[in-house]
C-alpha angles and dihedrals in degrees: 000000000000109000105240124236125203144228135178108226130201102212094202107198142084103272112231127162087219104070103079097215091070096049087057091054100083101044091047087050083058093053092046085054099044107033096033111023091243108134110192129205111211137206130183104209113179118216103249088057106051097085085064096039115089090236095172090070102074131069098238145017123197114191106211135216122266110093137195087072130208088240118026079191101060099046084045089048078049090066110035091052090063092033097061094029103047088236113156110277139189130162117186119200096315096028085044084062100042088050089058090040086053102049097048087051099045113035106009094054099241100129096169100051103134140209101237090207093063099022096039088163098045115132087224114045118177100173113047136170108283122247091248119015115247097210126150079346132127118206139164122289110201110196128210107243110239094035129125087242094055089052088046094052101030102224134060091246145048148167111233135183120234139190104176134099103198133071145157125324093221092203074077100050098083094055092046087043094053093049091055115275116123130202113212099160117066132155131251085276088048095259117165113256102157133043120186126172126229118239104017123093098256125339116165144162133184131193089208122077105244089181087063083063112128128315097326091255097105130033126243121247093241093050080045096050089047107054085041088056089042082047087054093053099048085053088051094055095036084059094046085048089062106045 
């Protein structure tokens, strides 16, 4: 039998049984227990609560699906907690858009960059409704070969599943691109769909719902990929310990 490791995971979201990506999570965390030795430790932990949560202290933070959120601040405190402290992260489709909001805000200096779903009338919007919704549709994920999404899903293109309606503003993506975020997933028409930073452990959003992959009954890669790398950060902290 395959010894199991353990991480202790920030799920970042409101928690509703009616968004059909958090009903998938526990019975993803199972599979990830049972089929790949990875125990996982989970924690909701609702938006309005993150900035008083001692999110570093944990060794990942998903940001779930279901924006708007109840607190914009928390799901961008999210991410700028695993940003600045290497700590394990993944954003799927919300958590996708609040990773790029935080990081134009943040690092590239664009602090009013704005969510169009919950600023509709902002001057700068960097999320904005896409051309066509992506709602309840699959479509074609083409990755950019060296990165670290290619290496996480093994081959340069993908199906995936999505449940979102707002994407990139590309007039954006240069400026994001020259302060250090890559984007290594993009559509047939050449859309954004990863995102991936340069220099931390392992830092990734999609705009596509990896959690809405098959049946359940198997995890995605990328889910896979993200509690090994929180897996890699709990053993990194368990060695210092011990020092």
């Amino acid at each position: 039998m395959t010894a199991t490791r353990t991480a202790r995971i920030a799920l970042v979201g409101d928690p509703s049984p009616h968004v059909r990506s958090h009903t998938r999570i526990p019975g993803l965390l199972e599979v990830l227990r049972a089929q790949h030795g990875i125990g996982v430790d989970a924690y909701w932990v609702p938006t309005p609560d993150a900035t008083a949560t001692d999110l570093a202290g944990f060794d990942g933070i998903w940001l779930l699906p279901g924006s708007p959120y109840q607190s914009e601040e928390g799901a961008l405190h999210a991410v700028r907690v695993a940003r600045e402290c290497g700590i394990a992260f993944l954003g799927t489709c919300g958590g996708f858009q609040h990773l790029l909001l935080e990081f134009a805000r943040s690092v590239c200096g664009i602090t009013d960059a704005s969510h169009g779903e919950s600023d509709p009338d902002a001057d700068r919007q960097l999320i904005v409704p896409l051309a066509c919704s992506l709602v309840g549709h699959e479509g074609a994920v083409n990755l950019s070969p060296g990165s670290l999404a290619e290496r996480v899903f093994g081959v340069e293109r993908s199906l995936e599943r999505y449940h979102c309606a707002y994407g990139l503003d590309h007039g954006y993506l240069p400026e994001l691109v020259r302060h250090g975020l890559r984007f290594t997933g993009f559509d047939d028409d050449g859309e954004v769909r990863v995102a991936e930073l340069d220099g931390h452990p392992f830092l990734m959003g999609t705009l596509f719902q990896p959690e809405l992959a098959g049946d359940g009954s198997r995890c995605h890669v990328v889910i896979r990929a993200f509690a090994e790398a929180a897996v890699t950060v709990a053993g990194q902290r368990t060695a210092a310990a011990n020092r």
